[in-house]
C-alpha positions in Angstrom: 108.3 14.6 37.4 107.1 12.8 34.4 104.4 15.1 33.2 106.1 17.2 30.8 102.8 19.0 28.8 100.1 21.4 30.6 96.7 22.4 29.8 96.4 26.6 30.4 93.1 28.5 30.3 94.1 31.7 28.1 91.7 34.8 27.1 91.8 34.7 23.7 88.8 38.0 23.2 87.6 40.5 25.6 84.2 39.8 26.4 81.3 42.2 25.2 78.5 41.9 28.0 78.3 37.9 29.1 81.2 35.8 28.2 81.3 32.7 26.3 82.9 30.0 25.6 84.9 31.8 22.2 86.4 34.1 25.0 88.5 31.5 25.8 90.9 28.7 24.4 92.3 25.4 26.4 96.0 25.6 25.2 98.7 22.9 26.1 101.9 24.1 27.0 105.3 22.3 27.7 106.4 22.2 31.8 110.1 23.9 31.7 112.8 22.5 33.8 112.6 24.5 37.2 115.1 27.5 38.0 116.8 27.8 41.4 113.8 29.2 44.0 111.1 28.0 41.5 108.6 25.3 42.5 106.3 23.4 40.3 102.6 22.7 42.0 100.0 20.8 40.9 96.8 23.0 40.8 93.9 21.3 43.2 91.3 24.0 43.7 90.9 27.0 41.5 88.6 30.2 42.4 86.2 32.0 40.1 85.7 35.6 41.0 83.4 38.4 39.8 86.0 41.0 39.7 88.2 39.0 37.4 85.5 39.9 34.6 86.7 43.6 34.7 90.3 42.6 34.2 88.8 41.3 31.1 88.6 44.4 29.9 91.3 46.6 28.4 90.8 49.9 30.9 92.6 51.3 33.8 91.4 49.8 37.1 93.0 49.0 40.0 94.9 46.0 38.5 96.0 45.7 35.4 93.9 43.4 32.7 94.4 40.2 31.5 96.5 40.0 28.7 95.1 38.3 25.4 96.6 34.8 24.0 97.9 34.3 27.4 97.0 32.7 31.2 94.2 33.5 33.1 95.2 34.1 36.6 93.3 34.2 40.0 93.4 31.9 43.7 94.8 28.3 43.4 95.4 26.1 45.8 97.7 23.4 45.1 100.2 20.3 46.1 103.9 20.8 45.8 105.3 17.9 42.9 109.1 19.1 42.7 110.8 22.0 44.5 113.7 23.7 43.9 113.4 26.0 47.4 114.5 25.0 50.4 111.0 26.5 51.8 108.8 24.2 50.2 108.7 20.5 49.7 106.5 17.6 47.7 103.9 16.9 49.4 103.0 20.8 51.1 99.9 22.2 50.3 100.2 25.9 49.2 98.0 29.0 48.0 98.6 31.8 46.1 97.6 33.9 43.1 98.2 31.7 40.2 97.5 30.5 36.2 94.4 29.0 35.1 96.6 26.0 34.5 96.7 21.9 35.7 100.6 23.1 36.9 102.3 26.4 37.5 105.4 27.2 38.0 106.0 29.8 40.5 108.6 32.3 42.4 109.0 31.1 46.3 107.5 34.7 46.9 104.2 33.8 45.1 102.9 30.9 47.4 102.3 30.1 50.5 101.8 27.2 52.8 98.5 26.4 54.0 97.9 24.0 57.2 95.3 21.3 56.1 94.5 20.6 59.6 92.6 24.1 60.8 89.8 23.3 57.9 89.1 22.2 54.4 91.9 23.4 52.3 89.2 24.8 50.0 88.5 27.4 52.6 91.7 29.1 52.0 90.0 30.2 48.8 86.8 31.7 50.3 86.5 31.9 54.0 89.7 32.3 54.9 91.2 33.7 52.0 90.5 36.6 49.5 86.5 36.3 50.3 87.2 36.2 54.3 89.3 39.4 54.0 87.4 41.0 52.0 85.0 40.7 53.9 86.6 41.6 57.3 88.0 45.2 56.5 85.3 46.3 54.3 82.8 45.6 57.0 84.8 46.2 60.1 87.5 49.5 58.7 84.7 51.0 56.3 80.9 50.0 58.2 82.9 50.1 62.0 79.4 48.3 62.9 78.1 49.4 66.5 75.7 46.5 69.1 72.2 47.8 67.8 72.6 49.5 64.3 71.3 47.9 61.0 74.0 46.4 58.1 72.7 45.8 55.0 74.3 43.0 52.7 73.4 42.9 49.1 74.7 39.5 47.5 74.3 37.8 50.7 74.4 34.6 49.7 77.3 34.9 47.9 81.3 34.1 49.2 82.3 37.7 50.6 78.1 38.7 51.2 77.6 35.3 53.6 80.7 36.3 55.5 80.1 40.3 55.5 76.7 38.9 57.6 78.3 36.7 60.0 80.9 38.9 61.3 78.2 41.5 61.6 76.1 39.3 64.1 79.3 38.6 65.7 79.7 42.1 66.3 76.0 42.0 67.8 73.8 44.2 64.9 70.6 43.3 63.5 71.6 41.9 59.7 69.5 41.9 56.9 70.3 40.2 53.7 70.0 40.8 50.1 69.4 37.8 47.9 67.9 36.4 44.7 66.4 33.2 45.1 64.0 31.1 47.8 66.6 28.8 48.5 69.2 31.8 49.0 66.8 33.4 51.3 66.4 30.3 53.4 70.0 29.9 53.9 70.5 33.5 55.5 67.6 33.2 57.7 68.0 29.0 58.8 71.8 28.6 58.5 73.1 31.8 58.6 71.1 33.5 61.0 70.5 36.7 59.8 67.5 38.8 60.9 65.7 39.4 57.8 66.5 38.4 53.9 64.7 40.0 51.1 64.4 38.3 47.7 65.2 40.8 45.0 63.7 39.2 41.9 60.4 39.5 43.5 58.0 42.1 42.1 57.4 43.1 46.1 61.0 43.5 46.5 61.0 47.2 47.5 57.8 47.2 50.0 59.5 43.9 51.6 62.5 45.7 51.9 60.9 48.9 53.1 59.1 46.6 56.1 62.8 45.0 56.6 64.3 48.2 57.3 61.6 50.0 59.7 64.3 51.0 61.6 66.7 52.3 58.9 70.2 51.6 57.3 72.9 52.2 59.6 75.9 50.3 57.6 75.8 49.2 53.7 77.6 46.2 52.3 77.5 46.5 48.7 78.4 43.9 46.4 75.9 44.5 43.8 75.2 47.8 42.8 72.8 48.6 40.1 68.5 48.6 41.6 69.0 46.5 44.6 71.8 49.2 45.7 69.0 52.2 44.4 66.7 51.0 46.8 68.7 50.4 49.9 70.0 53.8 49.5 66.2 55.4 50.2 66.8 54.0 53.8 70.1 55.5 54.7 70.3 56.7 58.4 72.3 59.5 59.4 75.8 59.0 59.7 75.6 55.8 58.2 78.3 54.2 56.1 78.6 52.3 52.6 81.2 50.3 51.9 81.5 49.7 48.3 82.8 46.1 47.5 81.6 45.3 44.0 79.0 46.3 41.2 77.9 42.5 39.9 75.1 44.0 38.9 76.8 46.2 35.7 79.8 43.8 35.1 78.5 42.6 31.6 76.5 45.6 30.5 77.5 47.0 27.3 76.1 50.7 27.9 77.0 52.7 31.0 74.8 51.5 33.8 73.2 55.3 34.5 71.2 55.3 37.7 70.0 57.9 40.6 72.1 60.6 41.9 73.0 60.1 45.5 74.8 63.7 46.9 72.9 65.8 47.4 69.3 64.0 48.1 71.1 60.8 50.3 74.8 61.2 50.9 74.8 65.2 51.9 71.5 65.3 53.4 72.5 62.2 55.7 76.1 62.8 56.5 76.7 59.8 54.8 80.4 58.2 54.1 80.4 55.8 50.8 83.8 54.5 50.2 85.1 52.2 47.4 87.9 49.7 48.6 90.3 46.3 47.1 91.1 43.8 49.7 95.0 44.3 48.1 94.5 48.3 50.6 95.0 46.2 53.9 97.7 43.6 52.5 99.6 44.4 55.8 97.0 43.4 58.0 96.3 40.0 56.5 97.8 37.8 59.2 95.7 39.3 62.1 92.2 39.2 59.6 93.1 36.0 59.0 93.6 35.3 62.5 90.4 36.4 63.8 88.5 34.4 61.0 90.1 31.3 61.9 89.3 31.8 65.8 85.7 32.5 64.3 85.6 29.5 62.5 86.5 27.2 64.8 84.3 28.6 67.5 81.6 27.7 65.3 80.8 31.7 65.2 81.5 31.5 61.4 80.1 28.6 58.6 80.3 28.7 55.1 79.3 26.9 51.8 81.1 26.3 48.8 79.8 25.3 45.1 82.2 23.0 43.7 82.2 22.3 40.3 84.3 19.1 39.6 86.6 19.2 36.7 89.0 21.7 34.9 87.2 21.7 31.5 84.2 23.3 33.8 86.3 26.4 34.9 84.3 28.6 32.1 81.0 27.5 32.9 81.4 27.8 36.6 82.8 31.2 36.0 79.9 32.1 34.2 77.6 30.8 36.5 78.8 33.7 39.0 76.7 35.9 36.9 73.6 34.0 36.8 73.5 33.8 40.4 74.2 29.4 40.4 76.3 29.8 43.3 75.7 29.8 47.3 78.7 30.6 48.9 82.2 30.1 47.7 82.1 29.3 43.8 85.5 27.0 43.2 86.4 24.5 40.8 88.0 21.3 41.9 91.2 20.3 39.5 92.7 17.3 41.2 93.2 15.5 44.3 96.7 15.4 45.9 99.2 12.9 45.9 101.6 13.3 48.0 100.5 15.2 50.8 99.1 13.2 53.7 95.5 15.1 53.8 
């Protein structure tokens, strides 16, 4: 190994509303001589997630925040340079949840290998990785989607939202997607094959909505929150169900994001379950999600896009860019190529 120096991404501030660039610092940082079980990879694709903007915060959540002056963390795949496991070798190509960094250094327990031949090894950071999952049990433990009913997707265009659709015509329901641009809207409908997709910066959104949903809202995907969520909830069937995946919408706001009250007048009056969930609830079930999305994929029942941005010194900007809607599909930033792996 003769690279002895690594550039880190740390959180230097906690962002109030949208963050910028004085957030963050590029800091270089010396590679340490590996410990017995420690592997050193070579980060290839990094992902940029919304929910990693509320671990910029210091508050209680479901995981704790980053911690100032050091690493940002989140889904990295890499190449294997120098092991010192007998699991993994030069040359494997692994994933796991790891620095904002050119290198990491991590535990055998914090990686795993990835097989480059079942698809693009980028896909093991949306489709079949934390988006995929996602994805899967929020739609299919929390929505249980029957042949015939209506599922909703708010930020349908997005990694998790473009999924949440797909599986849903899989399990043969009428989809209708929630997006914010023409080109968006075109995707669902032309690659996607959803039923209906409403654009939500239109000043008709709610009476194109309203004609989208003649029949009702059986099962909500929500990855938005806010209006478009306000509006979706005035078409609520009976017994339908809202899964609750992410609130985009009120991420960078910097007063409480105050809204309509749903008991009485929607949830009560409609028997309706809402239910708030992590992907990290069904960590035991991962292998058979991740089995049925790679059966789906290659039975062409699934696609997916990806927004690369090339470069590590983009990493903020593409980030950001998750906020201002730049992305269809899978936001990812691509580090480096491999080296030694035979992909």
């Amino acid at each position: 190994m003769s690279k002895t120096s690594n550039t880190e991404i740390h959180l230097v501030n906690r962002p109030k509303g949208m963050p910028t660039d004085d957030d963050f610092s590029f800091v270089e940082k010396l590679i340490t001589p590996l410990e017995e079980n420690e592997i050193l990879v070579k980060t290839l694709y990094l992902s940029v997630d919304p929910y990693m903007r509320g671990r910029m915060n210091d508050e209680k959540s479901y995981i704790p925040p980053f911690t100032l002056n050091e690493a940002i963390a989140g889904g990295v795949v890499a190449e294997v340079v120098e092991s010192r496991s007998e699991h993994f070798q030069q040359g494997d190509i692994v994933t796991g949840n790891l620095k904002w960094g050119e290198y990491s250094i991590a535990k055998e327990q914090e990686i795993r290998t990835v097989d480059p031949t079942v698809a693009p090894i980028s896909t093991h950071l949306g489709i079949l990785g934390m988006p995929g999952l996602t994805a899967y049990f929020g739609l299919l433990d929390i929505g249980k989607p029957q042949a015939g009913e209506t599922v909703v997707v708010s930020g349908a265009a997005g990694a998790v939202g473009s999924a949440v659709g797909q599986i849903a015509k899989i399990k043969g329901t009428r989809v209708v997607g929630i997006a914010g641009s023409s080109e968006k809207i075109d995707y669902l409908l032309n690659e996607l094959g959803f039923d209906a997709a409403v654009n939500y910066k239109e000043d008709n959104f709610a009476k194109d909505l309203e004609a989208a949903l003649a029949d009702g809202v059986d099962v909500y995907y929500d990855n938005v929150g806010g209006v478009v969520s306000d509006e979706v909830m005035k078409h609520l069937n009976r017994n339908s169900r809202i899964a609750v995946c992410g609130a985009i919408s009120s991420y960078n706001l910097t007063e409480p994001d105050i809204g309509p009250r749903v008991q009485g007048t929607t949830l009560i009056k409609n028997s309706v379950l809402m239910q708030g969930f992590t992907v990290g609830n069904y960590s035991t079930d991962f292998k058979r999600a991740a089995a049925d999305l790679g059966k789906w994929l290659q039975e062409g029942k699934l696609t997916y896009e990806e927004t690369i941005v090339d470069g590590f010194e983009q990493t903020i900007d593409a980030f950001v860019g998750l906020f201002e809607g730049k992305n269809l599909g899978k936001q990812i930033v691509k580090v480096a190529e491999p080296k030694y792996a035979n992909i």
